[in-house]
Every structure is written in C-alpha cells, then in structure tokens.
N, C-alpha and C positions, 0 to 999 in steps of 0.2 A: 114309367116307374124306375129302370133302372138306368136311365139318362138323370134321371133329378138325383141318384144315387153316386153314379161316377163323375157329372159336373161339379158336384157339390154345397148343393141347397139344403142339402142335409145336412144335419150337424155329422161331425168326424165321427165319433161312436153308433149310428146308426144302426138300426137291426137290419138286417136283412133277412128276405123270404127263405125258407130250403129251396125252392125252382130259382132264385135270383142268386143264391149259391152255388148252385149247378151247376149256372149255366155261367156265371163266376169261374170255377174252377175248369171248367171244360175251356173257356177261350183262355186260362194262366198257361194248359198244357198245349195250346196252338200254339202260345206265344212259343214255347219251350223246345215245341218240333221245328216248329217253323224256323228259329234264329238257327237251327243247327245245321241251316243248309250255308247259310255266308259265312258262319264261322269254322264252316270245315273247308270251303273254297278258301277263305284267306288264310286258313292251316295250312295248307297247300301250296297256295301261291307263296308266301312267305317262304314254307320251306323247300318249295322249289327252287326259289331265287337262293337262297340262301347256301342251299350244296350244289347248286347248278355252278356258283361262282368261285369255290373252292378249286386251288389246286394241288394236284397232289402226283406223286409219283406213284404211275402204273405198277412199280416193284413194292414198294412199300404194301402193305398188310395195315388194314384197322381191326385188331381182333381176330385176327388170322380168315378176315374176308377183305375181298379188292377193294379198294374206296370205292370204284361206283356201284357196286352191291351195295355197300356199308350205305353209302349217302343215299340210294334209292328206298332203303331200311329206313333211313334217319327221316327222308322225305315223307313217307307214308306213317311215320308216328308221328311228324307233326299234325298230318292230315285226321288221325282219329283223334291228339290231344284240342282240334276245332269242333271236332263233332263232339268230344265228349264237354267242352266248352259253351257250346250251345241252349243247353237248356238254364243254365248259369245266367247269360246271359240274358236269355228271354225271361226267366222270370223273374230277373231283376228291372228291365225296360215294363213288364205289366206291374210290377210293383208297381214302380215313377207312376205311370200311368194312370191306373187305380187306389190312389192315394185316400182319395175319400172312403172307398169302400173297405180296405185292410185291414181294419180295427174288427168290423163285423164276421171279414172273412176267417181271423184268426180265431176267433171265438166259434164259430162252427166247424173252423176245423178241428177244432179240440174233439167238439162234441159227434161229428161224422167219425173221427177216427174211434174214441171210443164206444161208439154202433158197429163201425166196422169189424173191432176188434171182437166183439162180440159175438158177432153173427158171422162170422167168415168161417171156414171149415179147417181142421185140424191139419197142417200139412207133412205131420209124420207117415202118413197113410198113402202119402203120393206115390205113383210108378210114373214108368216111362208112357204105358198105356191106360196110365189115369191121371194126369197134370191135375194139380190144384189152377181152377179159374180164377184169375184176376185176383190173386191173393190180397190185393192193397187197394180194389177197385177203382183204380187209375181210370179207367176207360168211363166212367159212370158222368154222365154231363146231363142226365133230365131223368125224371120220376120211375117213367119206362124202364130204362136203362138200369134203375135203380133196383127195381122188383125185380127183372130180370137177371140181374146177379144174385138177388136174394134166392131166387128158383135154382136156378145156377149152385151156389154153393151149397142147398137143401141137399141136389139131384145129387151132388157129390160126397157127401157126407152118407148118405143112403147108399149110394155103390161104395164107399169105402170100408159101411160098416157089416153091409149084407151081402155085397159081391154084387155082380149086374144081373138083369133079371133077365131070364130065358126065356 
C-alpha cells in the first residue's frame, strides 16, 4: 500500500492512512538526522581547508585572538552551520523523493498539529525537574508511540497541576 503510494499509481492528492502517515513522517525525520552527518563533515572539511590555507601573521590579532584561535573558532562554526544544514537538506531530498505522497502529508499535518496543539500539556508549568515531554511530538512515528505521548503528556499535566504523588 505504501509503495503504490510513493511510486505513484495514485493520483497526486491521495488520502493517506494515519499509520501511512506515521510512518511518513517518522522516515521525513531519518531523512533530517541522517543528512546532518555529511553536511556537518563537509562543514568541516570546507572549513578546514579553507582557514587551513590562510595566511596570516602570528603578530597580527583578529579580534584581539591569534588567527589560529580565530580560524580554529571560524573552523568549528562552519562545522555546526553543516549540522544545523542538515535537516534542511534532508527534508528537502524526502520531499524530491516522496513527491507523490506530499499533498496528502500536508493535509494531515495540518490536521496532527492541530490534535497536537490540543492535547499537549501547558508548558508554563515546566521546572528543571519536571520537563515538558515531547512538546511538538517529533519523536511520534506509529500508534504506540502515539498513545504513549498522550499518557505522557496526561502524566504531566497531573504532576503539574497536583504535585507528584507520594
């Protein structure tokens, strides 16, 4: 079913199940982790090569740190601006990918976010030793998963409003 879904034997607007959504949205956020590992290497490798090959005078100052501070600094933001790059990337490649299915995904994501918004737990009540769970239920990829945040955010709405139970 969800091969005739992403090949595309279906027409473009097709419905999809909530579990074919799920599990939809759970491999978008693979895609998303996943690409953040080669585009924080080639962060890297770029800006390695890149202030590796600079030169500069050991007296001179950039911002009153030595250049190879400065460049070891400059090297390591390009390395998080790859990681922060990465899920950009990734769910832009399952977009291309999942072309067929996107019409149907958008439309339940409408409809998940506002369930979500619904049922998720107030997060002015948070502490340090009471986190709001999964506040945007990102991690949520099958039914299970599903109810289990729903218990999840019950359990915490409960200790937020009555304290924890002794």
């Amino acid at each position: 079913m969800m091969n005739s879904l992403i090949s595309g034997t279906n027409s473009p607007t097709a419905e999809i199940s909530w579990s074919q959504y799920l599990s939809l949205r759970k491999s978008q956020r693979r895609y998303a982790v996943l690409f953040s590992i080669p585009t924080t290497a080639i962060g890297g490798i770029l800006g390695a090569n890149y202030f590796a090959n600079i030169e500069a005078e050991p007296t001179d100052l950039i911002m009153g740190i030595e250049p190879v501070y400065a460049y070891g600094i400059a090297t390591l933001a390009c390395v998080g601006l790859g990681w922060l790059a990465g899920p950009t990337v990734g769910n832009t490649v399952w977009k291309v990918s999942h072309r067929r299915a996107l019409a149907g995904m958008e439309k339940k994501d409408r409809l998940f976010h506002e369930h979500i918004v619904r049922n998720r737990a107030d997060p002015s009540r948070q502490s340090v030793s009471n986190p709001v769970p999964d506040y945007y239920c990102e991690k949520v990829g099958n039914f299970k998963e599903y109810r289990q945040w729903l218990r999840d955010q019950a359990a915490y709405k409960r200790k937020a409003t009555f304290g924890e139970a002794e």
